[in-house]
mmCIF file of the N, C-alpha and C atoms, coordinates in Angstrom:
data_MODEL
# 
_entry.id   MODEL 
# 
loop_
_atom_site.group_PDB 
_atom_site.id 
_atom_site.type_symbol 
_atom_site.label_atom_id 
_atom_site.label_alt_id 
_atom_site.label_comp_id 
_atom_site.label_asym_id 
_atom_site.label_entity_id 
_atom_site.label_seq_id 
_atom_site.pdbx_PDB_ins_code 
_atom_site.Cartn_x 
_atom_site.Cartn_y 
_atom_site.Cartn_z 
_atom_site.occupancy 
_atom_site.B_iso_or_equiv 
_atom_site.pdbx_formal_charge 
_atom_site.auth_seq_id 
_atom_site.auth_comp_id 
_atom_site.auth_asym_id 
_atom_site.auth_atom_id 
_atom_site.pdbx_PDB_model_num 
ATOM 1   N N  . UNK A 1 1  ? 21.824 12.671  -13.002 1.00 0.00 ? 1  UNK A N  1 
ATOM 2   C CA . UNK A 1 1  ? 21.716 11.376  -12.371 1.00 0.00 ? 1  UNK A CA 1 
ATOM 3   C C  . UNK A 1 1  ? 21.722 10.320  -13.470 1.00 0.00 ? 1  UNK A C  1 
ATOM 4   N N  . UNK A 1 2  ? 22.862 9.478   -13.214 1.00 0.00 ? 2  UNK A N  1 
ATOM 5   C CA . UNK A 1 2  ? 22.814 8.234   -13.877 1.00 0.00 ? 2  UNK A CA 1 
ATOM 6   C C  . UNK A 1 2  ? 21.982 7.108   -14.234 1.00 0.00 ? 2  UNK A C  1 
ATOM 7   N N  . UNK A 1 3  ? 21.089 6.355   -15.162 1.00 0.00 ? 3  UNK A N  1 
ATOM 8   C CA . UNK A 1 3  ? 20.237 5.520   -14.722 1.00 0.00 ? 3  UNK A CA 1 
ATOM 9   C C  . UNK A 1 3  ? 20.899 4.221   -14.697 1.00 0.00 ? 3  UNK A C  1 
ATOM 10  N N  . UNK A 1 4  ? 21.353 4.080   -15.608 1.00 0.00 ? 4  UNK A N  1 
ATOM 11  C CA . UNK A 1 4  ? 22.285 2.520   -15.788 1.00 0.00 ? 4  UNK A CA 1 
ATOM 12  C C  . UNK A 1 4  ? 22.504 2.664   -17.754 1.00 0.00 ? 4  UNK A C  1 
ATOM 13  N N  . UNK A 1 5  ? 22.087 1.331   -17.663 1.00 0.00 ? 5  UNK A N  1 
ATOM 14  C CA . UNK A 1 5  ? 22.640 1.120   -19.007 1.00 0.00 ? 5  UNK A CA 1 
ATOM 15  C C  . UNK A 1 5  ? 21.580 0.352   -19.802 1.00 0.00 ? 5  UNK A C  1 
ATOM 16  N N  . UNK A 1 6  ? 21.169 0.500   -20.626 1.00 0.00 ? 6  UNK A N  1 
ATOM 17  C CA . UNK A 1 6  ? 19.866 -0.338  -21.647 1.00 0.00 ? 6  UNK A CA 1 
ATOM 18  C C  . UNK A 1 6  ? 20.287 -2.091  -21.198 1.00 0.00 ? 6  UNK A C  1 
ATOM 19  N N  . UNK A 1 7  ? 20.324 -2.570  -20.403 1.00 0.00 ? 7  UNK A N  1 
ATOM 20  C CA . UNK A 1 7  ? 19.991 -4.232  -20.189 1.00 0.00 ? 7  UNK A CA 1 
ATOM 21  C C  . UNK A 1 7  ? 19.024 -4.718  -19.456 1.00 0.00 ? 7  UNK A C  1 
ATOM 22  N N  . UNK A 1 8  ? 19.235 -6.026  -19.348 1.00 0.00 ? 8  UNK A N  1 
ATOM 23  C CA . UNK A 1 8  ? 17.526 -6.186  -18.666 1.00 0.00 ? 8  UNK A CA 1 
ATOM 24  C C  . UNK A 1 8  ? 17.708 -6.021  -17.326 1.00 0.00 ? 8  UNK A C  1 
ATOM 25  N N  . UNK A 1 9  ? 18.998 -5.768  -16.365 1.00 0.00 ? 9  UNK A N  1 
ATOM 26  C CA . UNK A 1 9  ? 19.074 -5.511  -15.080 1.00 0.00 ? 9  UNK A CA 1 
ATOM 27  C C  . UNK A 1 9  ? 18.536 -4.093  -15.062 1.00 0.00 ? 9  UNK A C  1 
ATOM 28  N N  . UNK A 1 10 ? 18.951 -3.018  -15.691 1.00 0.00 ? 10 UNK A N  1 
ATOM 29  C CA . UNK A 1 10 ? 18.397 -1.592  -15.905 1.00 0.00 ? 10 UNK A CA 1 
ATOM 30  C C  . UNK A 1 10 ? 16.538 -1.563  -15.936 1.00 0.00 ? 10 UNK A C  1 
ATOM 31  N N  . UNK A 1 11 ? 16.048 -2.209  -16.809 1.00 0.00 ? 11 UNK A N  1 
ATOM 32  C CA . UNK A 1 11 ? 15.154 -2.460  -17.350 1.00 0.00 ? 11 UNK A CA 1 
ATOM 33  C C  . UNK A 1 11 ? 13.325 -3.326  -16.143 1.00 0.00 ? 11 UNK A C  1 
ATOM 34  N N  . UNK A 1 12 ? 14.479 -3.653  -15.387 1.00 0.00 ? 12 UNK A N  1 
ATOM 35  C CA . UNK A 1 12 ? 13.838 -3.898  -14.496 1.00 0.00 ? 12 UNK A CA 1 
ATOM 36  C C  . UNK A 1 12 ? 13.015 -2.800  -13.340 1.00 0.00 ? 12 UNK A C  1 
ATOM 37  N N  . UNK A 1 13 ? 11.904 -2.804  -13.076 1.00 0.00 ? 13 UNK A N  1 
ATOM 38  C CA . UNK A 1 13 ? 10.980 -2.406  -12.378 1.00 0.00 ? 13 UNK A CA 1 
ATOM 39  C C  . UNK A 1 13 ? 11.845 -1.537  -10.862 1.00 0.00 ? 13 UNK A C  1 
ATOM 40  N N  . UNK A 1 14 ? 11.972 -2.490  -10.346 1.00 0.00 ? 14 UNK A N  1 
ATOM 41  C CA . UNK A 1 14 ? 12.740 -2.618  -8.941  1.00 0.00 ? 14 UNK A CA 1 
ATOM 42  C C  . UNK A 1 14 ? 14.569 -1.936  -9.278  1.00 0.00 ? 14 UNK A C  1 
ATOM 43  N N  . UNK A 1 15 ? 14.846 -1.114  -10.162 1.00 0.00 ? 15 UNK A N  1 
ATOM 44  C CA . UNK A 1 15 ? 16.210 -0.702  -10.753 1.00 0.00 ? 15 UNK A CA 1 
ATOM 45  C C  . UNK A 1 15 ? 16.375 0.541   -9.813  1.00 0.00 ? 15 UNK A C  1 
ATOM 46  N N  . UNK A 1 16 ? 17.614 0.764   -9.099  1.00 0.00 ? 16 UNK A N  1 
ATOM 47  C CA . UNK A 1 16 ? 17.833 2.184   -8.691  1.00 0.00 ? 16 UNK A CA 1 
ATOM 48  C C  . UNK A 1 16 ? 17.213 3.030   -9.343  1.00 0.00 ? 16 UNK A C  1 
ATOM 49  N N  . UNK A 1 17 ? 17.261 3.506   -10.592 1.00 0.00 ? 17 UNK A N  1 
ATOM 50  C CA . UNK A 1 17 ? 16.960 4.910   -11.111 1.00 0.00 ? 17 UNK A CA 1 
ATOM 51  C C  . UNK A 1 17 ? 15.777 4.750   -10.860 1.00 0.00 ? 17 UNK A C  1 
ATOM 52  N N  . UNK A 1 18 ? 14.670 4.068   -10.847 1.00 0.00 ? 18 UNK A N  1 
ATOM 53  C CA . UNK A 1 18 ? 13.128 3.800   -10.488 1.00 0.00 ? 18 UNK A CA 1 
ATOM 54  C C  . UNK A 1 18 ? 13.059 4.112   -9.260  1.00 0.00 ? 18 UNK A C  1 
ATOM 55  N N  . UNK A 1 19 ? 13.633 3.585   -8.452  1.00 0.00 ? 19 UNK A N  1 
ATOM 56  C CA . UNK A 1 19 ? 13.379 3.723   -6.608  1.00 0.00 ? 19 UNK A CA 1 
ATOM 57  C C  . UNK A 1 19 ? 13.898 5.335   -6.915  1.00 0.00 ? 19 UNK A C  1 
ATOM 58  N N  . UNK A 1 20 ? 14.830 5.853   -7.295  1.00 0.00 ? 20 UNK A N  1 
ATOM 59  C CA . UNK A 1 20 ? 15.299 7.194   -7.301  1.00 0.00 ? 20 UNK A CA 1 
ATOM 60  C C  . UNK A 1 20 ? 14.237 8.127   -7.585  1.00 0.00 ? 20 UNK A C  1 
ATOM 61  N N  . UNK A 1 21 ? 13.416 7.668   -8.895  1.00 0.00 ? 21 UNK A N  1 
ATOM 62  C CA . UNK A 1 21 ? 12.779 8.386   -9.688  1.00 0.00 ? 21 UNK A CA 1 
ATOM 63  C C  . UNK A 1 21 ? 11.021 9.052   -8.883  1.00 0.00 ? 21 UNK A C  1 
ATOM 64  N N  . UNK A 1 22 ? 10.947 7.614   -7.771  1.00 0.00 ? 22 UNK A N  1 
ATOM 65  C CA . UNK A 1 22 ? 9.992  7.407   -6.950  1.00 0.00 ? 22 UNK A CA 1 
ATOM 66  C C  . UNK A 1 22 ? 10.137 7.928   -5.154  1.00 0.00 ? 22 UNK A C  1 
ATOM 67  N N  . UNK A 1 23 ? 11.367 8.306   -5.069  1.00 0.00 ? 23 UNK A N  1 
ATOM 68  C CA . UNK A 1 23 ? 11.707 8.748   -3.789  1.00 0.00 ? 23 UNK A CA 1 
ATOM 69  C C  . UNK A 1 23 ? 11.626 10.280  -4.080  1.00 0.00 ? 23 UNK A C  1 
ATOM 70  N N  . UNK A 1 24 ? 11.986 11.049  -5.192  1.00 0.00 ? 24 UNK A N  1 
ATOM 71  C CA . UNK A 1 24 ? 12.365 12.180  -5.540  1.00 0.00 ? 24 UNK A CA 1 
ATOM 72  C C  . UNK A 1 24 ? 10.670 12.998  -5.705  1.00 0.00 ? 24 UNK A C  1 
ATOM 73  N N  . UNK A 1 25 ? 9.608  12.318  -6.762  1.00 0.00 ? 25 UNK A N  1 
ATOM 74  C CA . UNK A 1 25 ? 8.638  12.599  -6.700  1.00 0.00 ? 25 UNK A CA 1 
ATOM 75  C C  . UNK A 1 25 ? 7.654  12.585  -5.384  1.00 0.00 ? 25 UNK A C  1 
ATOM 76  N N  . UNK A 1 26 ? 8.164  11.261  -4.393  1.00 0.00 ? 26 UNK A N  1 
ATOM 77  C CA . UNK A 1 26 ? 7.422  11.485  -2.800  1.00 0.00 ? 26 UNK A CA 1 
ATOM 78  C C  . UNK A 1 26 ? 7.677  12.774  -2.217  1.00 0.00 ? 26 UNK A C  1 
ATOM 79  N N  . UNK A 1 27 ? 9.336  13.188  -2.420  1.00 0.00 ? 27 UNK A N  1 
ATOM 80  C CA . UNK A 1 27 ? 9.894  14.180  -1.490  1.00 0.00 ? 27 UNK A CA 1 
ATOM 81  C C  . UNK A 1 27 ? 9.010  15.378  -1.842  1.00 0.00 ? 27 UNK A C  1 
ATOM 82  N N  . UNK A 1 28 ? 8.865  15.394  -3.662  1.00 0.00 ? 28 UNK A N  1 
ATOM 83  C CA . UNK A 1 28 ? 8.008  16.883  -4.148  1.00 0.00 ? 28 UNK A CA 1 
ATOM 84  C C  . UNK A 1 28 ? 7.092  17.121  -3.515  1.00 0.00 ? 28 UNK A C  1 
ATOM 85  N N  . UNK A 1 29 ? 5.789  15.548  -3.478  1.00 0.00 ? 29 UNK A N  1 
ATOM 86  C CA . UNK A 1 29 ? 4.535  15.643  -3.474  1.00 0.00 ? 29 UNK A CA 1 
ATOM 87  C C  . UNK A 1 29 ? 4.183  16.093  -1.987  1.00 0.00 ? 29 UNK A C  1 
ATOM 88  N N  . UNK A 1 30 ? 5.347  15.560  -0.904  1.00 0.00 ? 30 UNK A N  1 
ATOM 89  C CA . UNK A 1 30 ? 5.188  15.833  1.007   1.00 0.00 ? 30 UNK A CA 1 
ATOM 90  C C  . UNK A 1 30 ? 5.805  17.555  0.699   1.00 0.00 ? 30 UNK A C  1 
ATOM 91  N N  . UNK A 1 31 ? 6.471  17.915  -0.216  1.00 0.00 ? 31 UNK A N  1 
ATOM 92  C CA . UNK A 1 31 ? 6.800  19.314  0.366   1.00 0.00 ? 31 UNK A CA 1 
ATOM 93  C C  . UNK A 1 31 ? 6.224  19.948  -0.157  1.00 0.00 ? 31 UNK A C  1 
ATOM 94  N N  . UNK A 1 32 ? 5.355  19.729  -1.554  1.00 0.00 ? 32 UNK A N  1 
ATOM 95  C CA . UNK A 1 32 ? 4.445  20.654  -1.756  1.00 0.00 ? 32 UNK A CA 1 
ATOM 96  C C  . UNK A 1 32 ? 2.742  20.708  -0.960  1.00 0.00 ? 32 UNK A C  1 
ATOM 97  N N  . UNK A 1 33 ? 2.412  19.414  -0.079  1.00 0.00 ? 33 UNK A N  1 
ATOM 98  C CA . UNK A 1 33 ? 1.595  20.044  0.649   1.00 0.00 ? 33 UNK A CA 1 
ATOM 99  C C  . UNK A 1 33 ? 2.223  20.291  2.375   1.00 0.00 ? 33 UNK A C  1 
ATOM 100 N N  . UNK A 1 34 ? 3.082  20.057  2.698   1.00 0.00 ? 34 UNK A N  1 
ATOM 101 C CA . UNK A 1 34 ? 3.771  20.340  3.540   1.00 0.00 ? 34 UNK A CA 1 
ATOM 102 C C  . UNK A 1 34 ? 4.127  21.591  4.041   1.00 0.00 ? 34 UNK A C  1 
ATOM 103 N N  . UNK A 1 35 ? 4.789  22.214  3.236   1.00 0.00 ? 35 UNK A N  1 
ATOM 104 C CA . UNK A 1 35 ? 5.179  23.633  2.853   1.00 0.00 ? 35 UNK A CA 1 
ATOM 105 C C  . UNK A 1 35 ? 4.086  25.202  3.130   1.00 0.00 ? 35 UNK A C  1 
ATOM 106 N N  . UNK A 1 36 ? 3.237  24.661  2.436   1.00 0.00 ? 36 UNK A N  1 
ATOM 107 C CA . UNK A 1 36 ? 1.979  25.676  3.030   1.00 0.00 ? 36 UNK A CA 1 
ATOM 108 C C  . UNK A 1 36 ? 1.884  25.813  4.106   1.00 0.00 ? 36 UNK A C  1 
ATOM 109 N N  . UNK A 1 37 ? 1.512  24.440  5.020   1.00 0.00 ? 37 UNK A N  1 
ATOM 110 C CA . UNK A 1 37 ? 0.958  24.180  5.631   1.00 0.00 ? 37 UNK A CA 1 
ATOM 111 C C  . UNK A 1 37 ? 2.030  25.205  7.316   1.00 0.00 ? 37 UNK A C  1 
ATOM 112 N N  . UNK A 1 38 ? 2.873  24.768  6.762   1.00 0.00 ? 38 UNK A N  1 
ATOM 113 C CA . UNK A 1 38 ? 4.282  25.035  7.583   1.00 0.00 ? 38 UNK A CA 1 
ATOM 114 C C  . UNK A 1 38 ? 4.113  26.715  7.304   1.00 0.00 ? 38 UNK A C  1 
ATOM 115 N N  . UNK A 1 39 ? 4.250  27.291  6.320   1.00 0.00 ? 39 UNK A N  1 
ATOM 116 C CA . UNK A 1 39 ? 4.247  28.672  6.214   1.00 0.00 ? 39 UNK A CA 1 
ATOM 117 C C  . UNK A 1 39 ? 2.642  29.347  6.695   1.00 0.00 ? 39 UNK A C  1 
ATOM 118 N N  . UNK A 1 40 ? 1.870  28.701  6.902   1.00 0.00 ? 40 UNK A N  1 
ATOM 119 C CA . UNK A 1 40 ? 0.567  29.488  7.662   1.00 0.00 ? 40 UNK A CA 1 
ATOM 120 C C  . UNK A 1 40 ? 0.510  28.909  8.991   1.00 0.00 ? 40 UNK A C  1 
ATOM 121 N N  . UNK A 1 41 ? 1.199  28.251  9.229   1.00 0.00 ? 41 UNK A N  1 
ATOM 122 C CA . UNK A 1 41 ? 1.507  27.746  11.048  1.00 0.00 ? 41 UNK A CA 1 
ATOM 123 C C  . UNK A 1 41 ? 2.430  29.045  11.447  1.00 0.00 ? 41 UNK A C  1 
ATOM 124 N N  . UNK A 1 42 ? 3.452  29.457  10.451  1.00 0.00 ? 42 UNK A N  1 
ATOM 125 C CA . UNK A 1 42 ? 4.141  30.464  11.123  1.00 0.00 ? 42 UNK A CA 1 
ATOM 126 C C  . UNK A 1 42 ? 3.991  31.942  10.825  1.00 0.00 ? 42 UNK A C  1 
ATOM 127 N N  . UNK A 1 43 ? 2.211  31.995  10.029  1.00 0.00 ? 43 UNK A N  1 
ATOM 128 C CA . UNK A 1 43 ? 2.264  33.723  10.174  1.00 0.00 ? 43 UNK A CA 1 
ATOM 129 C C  . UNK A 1 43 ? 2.708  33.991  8.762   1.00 0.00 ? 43 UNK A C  1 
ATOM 130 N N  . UNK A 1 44 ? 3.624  33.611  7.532   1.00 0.00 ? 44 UNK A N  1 
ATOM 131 C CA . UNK A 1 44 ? 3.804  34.012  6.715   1.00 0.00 ? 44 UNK A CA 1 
ATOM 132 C C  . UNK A 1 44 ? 2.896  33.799  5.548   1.00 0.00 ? 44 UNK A C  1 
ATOM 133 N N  . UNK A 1 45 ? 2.174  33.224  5.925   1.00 0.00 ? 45 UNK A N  1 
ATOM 134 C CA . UNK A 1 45 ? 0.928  33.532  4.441   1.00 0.00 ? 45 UNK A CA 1 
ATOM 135 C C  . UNK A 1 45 ? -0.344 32.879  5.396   1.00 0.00 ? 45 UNK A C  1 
ATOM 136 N N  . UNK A 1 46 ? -1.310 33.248  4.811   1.00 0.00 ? 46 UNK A N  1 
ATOM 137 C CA . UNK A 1 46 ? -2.534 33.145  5.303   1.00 0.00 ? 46 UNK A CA 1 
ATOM 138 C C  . UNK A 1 46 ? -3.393 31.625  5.337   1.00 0.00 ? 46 UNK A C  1 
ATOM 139 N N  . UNK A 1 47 ? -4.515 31.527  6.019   1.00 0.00 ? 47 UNK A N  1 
ATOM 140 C CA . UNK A 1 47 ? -4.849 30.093  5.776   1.00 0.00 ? 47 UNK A CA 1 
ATOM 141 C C  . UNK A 1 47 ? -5.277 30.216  4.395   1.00 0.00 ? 47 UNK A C  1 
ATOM 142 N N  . UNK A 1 48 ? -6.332 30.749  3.832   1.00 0.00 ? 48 UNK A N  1 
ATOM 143 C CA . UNK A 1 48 ? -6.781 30.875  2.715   1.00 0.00 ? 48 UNK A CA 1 
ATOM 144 C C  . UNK A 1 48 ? -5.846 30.196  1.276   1.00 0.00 ? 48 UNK A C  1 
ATOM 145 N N  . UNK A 1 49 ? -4.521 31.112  1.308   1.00 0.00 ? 49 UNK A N  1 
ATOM 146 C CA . UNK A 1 49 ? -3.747 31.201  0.870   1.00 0.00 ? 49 UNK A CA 1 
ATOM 147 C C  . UNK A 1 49 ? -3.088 29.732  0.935   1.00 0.00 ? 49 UNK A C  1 
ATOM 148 N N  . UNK A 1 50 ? -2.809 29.023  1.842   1.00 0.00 ? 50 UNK A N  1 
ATOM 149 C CA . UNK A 1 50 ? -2.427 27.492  2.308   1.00 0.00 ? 50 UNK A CA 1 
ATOM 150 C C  . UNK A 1 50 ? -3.407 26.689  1.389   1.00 0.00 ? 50 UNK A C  1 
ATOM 151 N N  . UNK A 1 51 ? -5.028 26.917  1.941   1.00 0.00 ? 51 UNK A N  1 
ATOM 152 C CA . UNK A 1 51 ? -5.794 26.247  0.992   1.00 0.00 ? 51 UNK A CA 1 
ATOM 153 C C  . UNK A 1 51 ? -5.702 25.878  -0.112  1.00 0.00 ? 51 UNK A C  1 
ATOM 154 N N  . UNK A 1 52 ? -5.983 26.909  -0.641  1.00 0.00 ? 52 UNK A N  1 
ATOM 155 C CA . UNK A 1 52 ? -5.393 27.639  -2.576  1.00 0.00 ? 52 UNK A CA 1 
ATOM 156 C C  . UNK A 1 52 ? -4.406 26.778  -2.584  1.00 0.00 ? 52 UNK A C  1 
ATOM 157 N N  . UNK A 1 53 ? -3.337 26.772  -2.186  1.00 0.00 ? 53 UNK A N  1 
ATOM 158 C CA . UNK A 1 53 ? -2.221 26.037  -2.746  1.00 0.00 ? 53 UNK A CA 1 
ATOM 159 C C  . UNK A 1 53 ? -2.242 24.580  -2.658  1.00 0.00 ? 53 UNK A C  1 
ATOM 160 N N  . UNK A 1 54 ? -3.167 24.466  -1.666  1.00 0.00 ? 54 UNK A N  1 
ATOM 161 C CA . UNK A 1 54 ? -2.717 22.642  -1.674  1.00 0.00 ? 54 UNK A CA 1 
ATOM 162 C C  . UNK A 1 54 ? -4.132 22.406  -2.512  1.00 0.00 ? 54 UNK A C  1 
ATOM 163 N N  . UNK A 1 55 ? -5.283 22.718  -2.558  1.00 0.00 ? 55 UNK A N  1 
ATOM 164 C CA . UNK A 1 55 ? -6.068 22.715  -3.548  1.00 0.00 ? 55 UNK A CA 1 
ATOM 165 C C  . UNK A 1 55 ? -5.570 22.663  -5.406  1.00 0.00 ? 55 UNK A C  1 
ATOM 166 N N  . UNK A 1 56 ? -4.825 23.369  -5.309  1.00 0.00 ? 56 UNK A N  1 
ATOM 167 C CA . UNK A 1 56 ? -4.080 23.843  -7.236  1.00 0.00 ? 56 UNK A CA 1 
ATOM 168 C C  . UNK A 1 56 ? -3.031 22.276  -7.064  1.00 0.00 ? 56 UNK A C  1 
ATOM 169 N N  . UNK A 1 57 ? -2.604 22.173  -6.091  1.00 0.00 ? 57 UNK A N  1 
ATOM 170 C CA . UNK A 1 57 ? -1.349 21.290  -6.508  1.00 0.00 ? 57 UNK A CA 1 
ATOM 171 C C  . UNK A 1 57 ? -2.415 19.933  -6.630  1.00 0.00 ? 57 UNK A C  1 
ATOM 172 N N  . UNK A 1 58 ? -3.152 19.448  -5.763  1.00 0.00 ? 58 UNK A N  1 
ATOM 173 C CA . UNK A 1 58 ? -3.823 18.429  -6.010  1.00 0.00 ? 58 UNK A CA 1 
ATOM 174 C C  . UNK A 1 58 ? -4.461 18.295  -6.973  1.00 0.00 ? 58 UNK A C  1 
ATOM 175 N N  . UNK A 1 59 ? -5.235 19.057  -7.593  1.00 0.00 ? 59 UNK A N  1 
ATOM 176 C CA . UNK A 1 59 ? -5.997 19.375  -8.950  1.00 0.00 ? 59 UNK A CA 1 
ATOM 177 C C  . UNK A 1 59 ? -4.568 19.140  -9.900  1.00 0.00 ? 59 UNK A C  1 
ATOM 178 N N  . UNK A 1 60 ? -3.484 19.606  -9.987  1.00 0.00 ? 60 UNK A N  1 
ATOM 179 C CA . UNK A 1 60 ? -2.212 19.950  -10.676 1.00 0.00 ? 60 UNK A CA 1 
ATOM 180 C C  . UNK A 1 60 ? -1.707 18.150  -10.915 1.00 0.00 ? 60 UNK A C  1 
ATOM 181 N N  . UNK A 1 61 ? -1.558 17.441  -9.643  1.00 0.00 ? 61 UNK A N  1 
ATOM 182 C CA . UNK A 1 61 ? -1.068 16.112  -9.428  1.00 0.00 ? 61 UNK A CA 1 
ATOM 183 C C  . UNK A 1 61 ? -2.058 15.165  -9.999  1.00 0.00 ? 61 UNK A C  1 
ATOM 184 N N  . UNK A 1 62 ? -3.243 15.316  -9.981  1.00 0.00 ? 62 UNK A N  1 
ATOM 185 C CA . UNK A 1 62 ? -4.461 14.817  -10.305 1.00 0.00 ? 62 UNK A CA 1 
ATOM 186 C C  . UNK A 1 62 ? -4.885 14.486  -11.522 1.00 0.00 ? 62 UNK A C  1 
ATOM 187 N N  . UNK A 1 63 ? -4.571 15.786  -12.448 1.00 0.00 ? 63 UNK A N  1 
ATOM 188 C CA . UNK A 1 63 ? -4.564 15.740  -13.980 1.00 0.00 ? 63 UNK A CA 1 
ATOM 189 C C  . UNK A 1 63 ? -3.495 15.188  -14.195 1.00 0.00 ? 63 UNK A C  1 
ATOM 190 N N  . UNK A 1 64 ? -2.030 15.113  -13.916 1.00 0.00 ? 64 UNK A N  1 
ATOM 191 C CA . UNK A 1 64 ? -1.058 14.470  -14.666 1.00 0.00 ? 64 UNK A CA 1 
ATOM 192 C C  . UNK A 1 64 ? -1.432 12.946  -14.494 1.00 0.00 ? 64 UNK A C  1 
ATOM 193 N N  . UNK A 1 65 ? -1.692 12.740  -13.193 1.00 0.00 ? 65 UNK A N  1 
ATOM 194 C CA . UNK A 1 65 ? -2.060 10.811  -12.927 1.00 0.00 ? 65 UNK A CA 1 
ATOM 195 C C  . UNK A 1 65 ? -3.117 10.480  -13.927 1.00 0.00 ? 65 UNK A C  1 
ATOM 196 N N  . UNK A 1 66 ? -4.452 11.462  -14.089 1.00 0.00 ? 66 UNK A N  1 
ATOM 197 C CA . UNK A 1 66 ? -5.626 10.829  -14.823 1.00 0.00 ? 66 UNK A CA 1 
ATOM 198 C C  . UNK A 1 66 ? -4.815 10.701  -16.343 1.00 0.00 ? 66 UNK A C  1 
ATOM 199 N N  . UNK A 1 67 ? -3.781 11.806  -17.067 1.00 0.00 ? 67 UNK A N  1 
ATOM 200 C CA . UNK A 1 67 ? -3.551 11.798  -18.187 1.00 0.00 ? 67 UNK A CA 1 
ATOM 201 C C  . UNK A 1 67 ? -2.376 11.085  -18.140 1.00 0.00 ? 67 UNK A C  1 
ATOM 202 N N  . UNK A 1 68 ? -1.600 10.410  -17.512 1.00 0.00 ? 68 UNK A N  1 
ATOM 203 C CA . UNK A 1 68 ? -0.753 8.866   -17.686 1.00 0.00 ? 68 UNK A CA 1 
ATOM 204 C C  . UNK A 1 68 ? -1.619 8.114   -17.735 1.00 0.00 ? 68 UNK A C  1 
ATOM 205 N N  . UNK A 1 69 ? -2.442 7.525   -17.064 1.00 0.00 ? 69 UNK A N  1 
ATOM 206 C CA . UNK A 1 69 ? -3.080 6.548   -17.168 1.00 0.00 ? 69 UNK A CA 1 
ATOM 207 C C  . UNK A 1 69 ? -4.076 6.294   -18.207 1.00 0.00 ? 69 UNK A C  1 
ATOM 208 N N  . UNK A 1 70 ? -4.419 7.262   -18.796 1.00 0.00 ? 70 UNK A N  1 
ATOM 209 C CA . UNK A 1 70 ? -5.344 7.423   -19.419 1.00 0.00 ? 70 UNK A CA 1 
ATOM 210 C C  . UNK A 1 70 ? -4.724 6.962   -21.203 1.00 0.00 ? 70 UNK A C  1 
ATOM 211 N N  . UNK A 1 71 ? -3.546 7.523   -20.964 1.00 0.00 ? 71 UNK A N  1 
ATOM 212 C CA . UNK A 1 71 ? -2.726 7.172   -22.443 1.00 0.00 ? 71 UNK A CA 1 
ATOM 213 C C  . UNK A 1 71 ? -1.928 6.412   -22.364 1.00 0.00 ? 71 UNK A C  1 
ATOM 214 N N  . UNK A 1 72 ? -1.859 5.540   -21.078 1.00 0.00 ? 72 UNK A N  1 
ATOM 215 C CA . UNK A 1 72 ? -1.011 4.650   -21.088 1.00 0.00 ? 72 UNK A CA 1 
ATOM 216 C C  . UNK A 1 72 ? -0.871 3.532   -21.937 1.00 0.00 ? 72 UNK A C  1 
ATOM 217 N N  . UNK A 1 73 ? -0.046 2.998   -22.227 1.00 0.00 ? 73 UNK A N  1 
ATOM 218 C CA . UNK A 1 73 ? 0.371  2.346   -23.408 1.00 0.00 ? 73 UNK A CA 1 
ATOM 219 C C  . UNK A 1 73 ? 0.125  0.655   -23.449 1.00 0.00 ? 73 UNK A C  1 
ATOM 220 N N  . UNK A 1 74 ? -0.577 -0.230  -23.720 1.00 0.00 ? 74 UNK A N  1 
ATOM 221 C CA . UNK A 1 74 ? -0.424 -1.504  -23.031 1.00 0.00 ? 74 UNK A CA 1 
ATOM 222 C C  . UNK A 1 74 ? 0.875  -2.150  -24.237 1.00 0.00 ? 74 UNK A C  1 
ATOM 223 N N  . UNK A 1 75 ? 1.805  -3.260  -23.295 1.00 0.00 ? 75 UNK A N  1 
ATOM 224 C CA . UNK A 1 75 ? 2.637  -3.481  -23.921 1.00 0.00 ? 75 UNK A CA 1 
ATOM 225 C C  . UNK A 1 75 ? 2.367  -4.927  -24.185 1.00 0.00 ? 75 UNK A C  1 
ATOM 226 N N  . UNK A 1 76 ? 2.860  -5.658  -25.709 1.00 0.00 ? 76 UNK A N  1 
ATOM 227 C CA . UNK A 1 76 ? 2.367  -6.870  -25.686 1.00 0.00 ? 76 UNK A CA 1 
ATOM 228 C C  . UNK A 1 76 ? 3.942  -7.420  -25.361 1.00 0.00 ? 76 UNK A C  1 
ATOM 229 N N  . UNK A 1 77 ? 3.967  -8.842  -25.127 1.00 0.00 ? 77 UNK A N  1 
ATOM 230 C CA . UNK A 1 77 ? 4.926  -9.572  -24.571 1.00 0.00 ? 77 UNK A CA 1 
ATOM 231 C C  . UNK A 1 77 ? 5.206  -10.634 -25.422 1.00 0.00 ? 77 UNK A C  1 
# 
């Protein structure tokens, strides 16, 4: 996937590859608790097992947000 090109239209907040970058990570974050949830509605893995998983991924999603933010960079202007 293309992002653009180093200018300040690219560079901007609101830039396709951003909305891209932010639609792609929603789709992960709904199908990874989604997904369980869907496979112990139909008998193929257990509730327990559903738990566990959406438990690890949240703990999983949780640490990456605390450790962006945490080292995030302030930029001067």
């Amino acid at each position: 996937m293309h992002c653009g090109h180093e200018d300040a239209v690219s560079l901007d907040r609101r830039s396709t590859c951003y909305r891209r970058t932010l639609w792609v990570l929603g789709l992960m974050v709904v199908i990874h608790l989604a997904l369980p949830v869907l496979l112990a509605h139909t008998g193929h893995i257990a509730v327990p097992a559903m738990a566990m998983s959406i438990i690890g991924g949240v703990l999983i999603y949780g640490t990456i947000i605390s450790f962006t933010l945490f080292f995030q960079e302030e930029q001067d202007f």
